[in-house]
C-alpha positions as CSV (number, residue, x, y, z in Angstrom):
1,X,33.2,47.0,-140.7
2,X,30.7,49.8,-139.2
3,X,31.4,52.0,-136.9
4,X,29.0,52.5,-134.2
5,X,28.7,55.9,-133.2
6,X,26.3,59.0,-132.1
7,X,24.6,61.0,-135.3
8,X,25.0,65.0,-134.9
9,X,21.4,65.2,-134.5
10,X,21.3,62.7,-131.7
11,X,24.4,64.6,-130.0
12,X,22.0,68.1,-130.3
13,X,19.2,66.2,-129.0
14,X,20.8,65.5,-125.6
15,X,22.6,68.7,-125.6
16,X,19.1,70.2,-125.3
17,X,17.7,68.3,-123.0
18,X,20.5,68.6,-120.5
19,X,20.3,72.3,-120.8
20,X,16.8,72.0,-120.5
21,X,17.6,69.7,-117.1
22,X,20.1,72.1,-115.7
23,X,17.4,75.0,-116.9
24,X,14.7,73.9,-114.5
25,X,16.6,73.0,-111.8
26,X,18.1,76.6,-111.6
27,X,14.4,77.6,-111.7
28,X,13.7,75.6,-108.8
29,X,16.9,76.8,-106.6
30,X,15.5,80.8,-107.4
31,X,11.8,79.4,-106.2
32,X,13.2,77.7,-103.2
33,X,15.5,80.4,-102.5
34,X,12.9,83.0,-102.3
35,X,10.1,80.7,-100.0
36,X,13.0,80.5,-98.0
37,X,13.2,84.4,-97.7
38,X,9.4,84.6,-97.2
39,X,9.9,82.1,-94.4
40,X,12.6,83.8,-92.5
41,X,10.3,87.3,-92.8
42,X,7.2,85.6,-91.9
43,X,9.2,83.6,-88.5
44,X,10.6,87.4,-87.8
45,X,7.4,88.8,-87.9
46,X,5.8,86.3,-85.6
47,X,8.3,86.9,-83.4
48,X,7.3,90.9,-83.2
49,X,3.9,90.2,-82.8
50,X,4.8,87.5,-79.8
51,X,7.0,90.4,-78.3
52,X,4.1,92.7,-78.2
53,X,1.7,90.2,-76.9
54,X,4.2,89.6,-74.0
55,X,4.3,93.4,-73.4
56,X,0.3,93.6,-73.4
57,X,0.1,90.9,-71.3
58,X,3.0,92.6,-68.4
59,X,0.4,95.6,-68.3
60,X,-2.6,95.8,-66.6
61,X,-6.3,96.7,-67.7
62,X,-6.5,100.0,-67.4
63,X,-2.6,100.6,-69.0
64,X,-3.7,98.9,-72.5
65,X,-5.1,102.2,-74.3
66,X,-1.4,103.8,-73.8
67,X,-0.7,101.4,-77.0
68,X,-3.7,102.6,-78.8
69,X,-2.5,104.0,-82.3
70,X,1.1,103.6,-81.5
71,X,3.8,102.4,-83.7
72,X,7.8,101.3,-83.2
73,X,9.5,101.4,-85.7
74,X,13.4,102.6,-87.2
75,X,15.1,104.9,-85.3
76,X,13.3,103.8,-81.6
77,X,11.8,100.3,-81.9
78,X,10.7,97.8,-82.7
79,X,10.5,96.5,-79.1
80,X,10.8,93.1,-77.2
81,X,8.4,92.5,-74.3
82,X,10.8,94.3,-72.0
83,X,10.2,97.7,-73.9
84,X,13.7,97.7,-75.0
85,X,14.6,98.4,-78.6
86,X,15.1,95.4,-80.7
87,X,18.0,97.2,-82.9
88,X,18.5,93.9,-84.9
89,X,15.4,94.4,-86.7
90,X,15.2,97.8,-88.1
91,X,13.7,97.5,-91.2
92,X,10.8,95.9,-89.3
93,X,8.1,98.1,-87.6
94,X,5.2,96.8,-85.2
95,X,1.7,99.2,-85.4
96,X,-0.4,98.5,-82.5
97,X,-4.3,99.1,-82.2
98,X,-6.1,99.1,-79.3
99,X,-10.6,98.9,-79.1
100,X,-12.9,98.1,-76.9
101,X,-15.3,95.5,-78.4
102,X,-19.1,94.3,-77.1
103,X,-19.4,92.1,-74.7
104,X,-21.5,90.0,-76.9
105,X,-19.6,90.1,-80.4
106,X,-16.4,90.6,-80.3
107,X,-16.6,92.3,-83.8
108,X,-18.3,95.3,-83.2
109,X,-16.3,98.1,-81.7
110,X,-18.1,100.2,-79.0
111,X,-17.4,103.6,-77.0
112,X,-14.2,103.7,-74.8
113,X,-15.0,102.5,-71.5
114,X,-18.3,100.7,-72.1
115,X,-17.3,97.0,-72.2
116,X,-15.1,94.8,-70.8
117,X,-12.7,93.4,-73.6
118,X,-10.3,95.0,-75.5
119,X,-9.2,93.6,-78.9
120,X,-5.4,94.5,-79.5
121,X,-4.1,94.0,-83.3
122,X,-1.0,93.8,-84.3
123,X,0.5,94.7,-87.5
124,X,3.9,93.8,-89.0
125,X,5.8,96.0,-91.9
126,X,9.5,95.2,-93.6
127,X,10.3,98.3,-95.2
128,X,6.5,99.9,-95.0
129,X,5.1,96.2,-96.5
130,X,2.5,94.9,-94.5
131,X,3.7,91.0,-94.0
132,X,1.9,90.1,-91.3
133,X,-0.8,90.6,-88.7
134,X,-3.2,89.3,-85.8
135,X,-5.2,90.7,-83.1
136,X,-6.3,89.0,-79.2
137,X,-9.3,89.9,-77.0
138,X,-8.4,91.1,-73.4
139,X,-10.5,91.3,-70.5
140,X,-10.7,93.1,-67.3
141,X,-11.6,90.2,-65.4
């Protein structure tokens, strides 16, 4: 009578591949694990730049070049739309710019004063690593 059973080489074959299974799939958990990181930084980041669009928006015309060249960050800020200091993100800092633009192309940045927009960007760092930005036109209308 013959035994039916598994060669060695057969046994090392699916030893392999199971490791090779269990391989990838921990390779896909580090992947995963880190887009989720990117996410969370990228959500807290738009959250920043929503804060200081709130706080542009609370000020009038005329009060928006006080935030020219300014920048919260650890110890004071960032801040919320309030002004207050947001101490739950302190590795986080929010650098504001503020420049008047022509009336006719928003791109091209003209003398103080001589136009009726402003464009306000807004810049994002974790830990002095730029992760995200945008910038808004305001006008005096």
């Amino acid at each position: 009578m013959k035994k039916q059973a598994f060669t060695l080489i057969e046994v090392l074959i699916a030893i392999i591949l199971v490791g090779l299974a269990i391989a990838s799939l921990l390779g896909a958990n580090l992947a995963f694990t880190r887009a989720n990181g990117s996410g969370a930084q990228l959500s807290t980041a738009e959250f920043l730049i929503e804060q200081i669009k709130e706080r542009t928006t609370l000020v009038s015309y005329a009060g928006l070049p006080a935030f020219d060249d300014k920048t919260y960050s650890y110890p004071n800020g960032p801040i919320g739309s309030n002004g207050e200091v947001l101490n739950d993100f302190a590795n986080y800092s929010q650098q504001i710019t503020v420049q008047n633009v022509s009336n006719v192309n928003f791109q091209t940045v003209v003398s103080d004063g001589s136009s009726n927009f402003v464009r306000i960007t807004v810049k994002i760092f974790l830990s002095g690593k730029e992760i995200g930005s945008t910038c808004w036109l305001r006008a005096s209308y």
